[in-house]
Residue frames relative to the residue before (quaternion, step in Angstrom):
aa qw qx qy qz dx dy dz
X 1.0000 0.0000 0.0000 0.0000 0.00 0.00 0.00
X 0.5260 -0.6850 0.4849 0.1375 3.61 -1.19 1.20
X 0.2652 0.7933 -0.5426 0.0766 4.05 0.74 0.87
X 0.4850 0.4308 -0.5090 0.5659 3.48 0.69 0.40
X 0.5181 0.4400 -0.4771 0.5570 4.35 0.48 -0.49
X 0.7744 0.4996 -0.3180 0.2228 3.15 0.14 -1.51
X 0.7247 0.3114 -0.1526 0.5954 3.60 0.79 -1.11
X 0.3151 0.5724 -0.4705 0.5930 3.55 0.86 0.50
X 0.8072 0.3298 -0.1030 0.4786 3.69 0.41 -0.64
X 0.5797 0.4054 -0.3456 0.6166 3.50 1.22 -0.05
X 0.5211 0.5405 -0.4257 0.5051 3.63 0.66 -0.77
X 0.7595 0.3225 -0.3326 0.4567 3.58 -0.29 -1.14
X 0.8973 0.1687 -0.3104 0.2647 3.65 0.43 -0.73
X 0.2545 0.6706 -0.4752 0.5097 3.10 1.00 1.58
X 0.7194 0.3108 -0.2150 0.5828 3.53 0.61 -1.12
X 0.8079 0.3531 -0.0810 0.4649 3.93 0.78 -1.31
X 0.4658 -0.6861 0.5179 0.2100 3.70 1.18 0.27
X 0.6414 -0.5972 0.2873 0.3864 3.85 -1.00 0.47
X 0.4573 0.4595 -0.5105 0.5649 3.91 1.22 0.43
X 0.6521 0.4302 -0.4496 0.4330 3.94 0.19 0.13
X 0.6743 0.4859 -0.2563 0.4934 3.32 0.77 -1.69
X 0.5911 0.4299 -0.4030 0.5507 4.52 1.13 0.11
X 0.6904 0.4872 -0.3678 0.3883 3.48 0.89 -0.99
X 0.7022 0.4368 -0.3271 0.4572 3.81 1.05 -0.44
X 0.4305 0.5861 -0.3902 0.5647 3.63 1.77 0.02
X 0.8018 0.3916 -0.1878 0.4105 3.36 0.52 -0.64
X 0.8164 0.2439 -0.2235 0.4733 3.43 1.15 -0.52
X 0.2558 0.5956 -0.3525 0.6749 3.50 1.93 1.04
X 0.3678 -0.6238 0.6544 0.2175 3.41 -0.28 -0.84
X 0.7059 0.5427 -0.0590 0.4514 3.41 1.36 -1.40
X 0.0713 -0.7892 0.5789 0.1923 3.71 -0.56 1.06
X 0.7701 -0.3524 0.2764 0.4544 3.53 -1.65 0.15
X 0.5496 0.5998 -0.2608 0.5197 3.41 0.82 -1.07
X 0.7915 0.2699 -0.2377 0.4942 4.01 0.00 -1.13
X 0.5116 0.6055 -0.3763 0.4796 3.89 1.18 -0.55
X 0.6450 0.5505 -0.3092 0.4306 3.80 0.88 -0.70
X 0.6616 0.6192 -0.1327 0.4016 3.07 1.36 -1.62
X 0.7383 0.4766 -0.1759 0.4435 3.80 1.57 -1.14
X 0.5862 -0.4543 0.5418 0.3954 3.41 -1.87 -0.40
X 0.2191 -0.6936 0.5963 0.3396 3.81 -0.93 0.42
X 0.0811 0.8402 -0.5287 -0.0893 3.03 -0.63 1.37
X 0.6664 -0.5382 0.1045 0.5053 3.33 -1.26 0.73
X 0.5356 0.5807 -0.4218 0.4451 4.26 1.04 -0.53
X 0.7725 0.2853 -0.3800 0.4213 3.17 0.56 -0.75
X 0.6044 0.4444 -0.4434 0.4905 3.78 0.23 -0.68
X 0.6058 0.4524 -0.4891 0.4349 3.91 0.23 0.20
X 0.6907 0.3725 -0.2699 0.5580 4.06 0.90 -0.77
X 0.4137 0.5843 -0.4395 0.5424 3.65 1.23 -0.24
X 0.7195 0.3450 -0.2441 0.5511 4.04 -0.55 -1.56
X 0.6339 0.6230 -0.2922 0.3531 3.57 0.13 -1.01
X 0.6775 0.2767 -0.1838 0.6562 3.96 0.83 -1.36
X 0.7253 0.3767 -0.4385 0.3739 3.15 0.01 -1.11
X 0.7409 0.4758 -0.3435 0.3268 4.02 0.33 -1.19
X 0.0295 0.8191 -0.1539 0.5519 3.56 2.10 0.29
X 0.8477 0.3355 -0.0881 0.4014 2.80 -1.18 -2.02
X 0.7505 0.5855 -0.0800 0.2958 3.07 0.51 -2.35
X 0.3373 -0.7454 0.5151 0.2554 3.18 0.66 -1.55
X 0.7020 0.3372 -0.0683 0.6236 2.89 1.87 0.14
X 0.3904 -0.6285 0.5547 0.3807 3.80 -0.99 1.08
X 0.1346 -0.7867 0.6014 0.0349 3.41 -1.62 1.09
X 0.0407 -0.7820 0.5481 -0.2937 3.20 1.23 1.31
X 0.7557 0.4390 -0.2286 0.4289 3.43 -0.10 -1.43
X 0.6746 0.4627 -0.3360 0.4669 3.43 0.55 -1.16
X 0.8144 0.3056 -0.2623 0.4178 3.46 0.01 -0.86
X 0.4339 0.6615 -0.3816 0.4780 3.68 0.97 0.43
X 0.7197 0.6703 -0.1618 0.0810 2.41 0.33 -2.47
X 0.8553 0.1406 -0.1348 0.4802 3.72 0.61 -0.50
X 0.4201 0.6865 -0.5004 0.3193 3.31 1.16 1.22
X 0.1463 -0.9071 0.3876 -0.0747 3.52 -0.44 1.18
């Protein structure tokens, strides 16, 4: 299962509302729904942070790290 995709997608539509959380559907290839469905792999989770940090206007590195322990 894809929980780094997954919250990768909540991040954006938290900071970017549900026109962000489409814009990273669209420039991914990958909706919230298939992101749940995958492996986080290391290619993808790099084009993931990439659009989505993008979207935001901001690196989300930290965020999607941030509360692994």
């Amino acid at each position: 299962m894809a929980d780094k995709l997954v919250k990768i997608y909540d991040i954006v539509t938290k900071l970017a509302g549900l026109e962000g959380r489409m814009k990273l559907a669209v420039k991914t290839g990958v909706s919230r729904t298939q992101a749940a469905e995958i492996e986080d792999s290391p290619d993808k989770l790099a084009k993931f942070v990439k659009e989505a940090s993008d979207i935001v206007g901001r690196d989300i590195s930290e965020l999607v790290e941030g509360d692994k322990k």
